[in-house]
KEGU-317733 format. One record per residue (C-alpha): residue in three letters; x, y, z. Coordinates in steps of 0.02 Angstrom, whole numbers, padded with zeros to 5 digits, always signed. Each point is the difference from the previous one (the first is absolute). Layout:
KEGU-317733
ALAXYZ/...
END
This chain:
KEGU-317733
UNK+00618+00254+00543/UNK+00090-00105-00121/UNK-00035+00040-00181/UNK+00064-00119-00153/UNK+00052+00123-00173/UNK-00078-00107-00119/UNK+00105+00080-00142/UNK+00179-00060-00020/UNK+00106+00142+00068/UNK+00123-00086+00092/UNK+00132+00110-00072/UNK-00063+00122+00113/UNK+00018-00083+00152/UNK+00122+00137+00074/UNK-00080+00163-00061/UNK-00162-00052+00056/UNK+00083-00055+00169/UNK+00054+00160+00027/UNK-00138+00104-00054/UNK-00110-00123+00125/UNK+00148+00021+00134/UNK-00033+00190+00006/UNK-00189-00022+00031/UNK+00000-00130+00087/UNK+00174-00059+00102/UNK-00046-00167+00048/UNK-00070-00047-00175/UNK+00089-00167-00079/UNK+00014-00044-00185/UNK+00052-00148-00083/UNK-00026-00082-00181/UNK-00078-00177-00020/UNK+00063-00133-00128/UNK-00107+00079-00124/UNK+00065+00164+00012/UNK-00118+00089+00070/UNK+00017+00085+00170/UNK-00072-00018+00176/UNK-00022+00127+00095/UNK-00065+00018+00201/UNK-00035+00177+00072/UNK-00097+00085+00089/UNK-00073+00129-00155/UNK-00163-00003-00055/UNK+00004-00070-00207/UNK-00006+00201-00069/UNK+00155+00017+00086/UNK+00086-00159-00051/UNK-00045+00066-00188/UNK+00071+00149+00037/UNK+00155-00068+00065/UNK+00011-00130-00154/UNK-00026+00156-00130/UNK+00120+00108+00094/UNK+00118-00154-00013/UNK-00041-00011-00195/UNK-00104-00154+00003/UNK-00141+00024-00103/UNK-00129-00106+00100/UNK-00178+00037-00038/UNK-00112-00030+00141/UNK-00089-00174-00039/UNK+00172-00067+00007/UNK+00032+00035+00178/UNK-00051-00130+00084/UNK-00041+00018+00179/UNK+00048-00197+00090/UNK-00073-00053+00159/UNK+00093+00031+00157/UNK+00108-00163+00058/UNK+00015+00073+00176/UNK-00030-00138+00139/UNK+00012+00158+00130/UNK+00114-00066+00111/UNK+00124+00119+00002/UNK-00133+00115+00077/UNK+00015+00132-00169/
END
């Protein structure tokens, strides 16, 4: 699933990356031009806000925002 943080914690980037890493190895985060960061994994959104609390990101839940998968399937995954 790819989730966008609606709230600007980009400073967080890196403790939420590796709070996400040990749930969820193949979990990727990055922060958009506005600061705010992307996220793709696997978790289900209680665990994500987990991860982002754990990581010291105060993110309620209305401002995770769950995106819609850009997967064409062709790498078969």
């Amino acid at each position: 699933m790819q989730y966008l943080v609606l709230a600007a914690v980009g400073g967080l980037a890196e403790p939420v990356s590796d709070r996400l890493w040990s749930m969820d190895p193949a979990a990727l985060v990055d922060v958009d031009t506005d600061g705010r960061l992307r996220i793709s994994t696997v978790l289900p959104d209680a665990e994500v806000l987990l991860a982002l609390g754990l990581a010291g990101a105060c993110v309620a839940p209305q401002d995770l925002e769950r995106q819609p998968s850009d997967c064409c399937g062709g790498c078969g995954g």
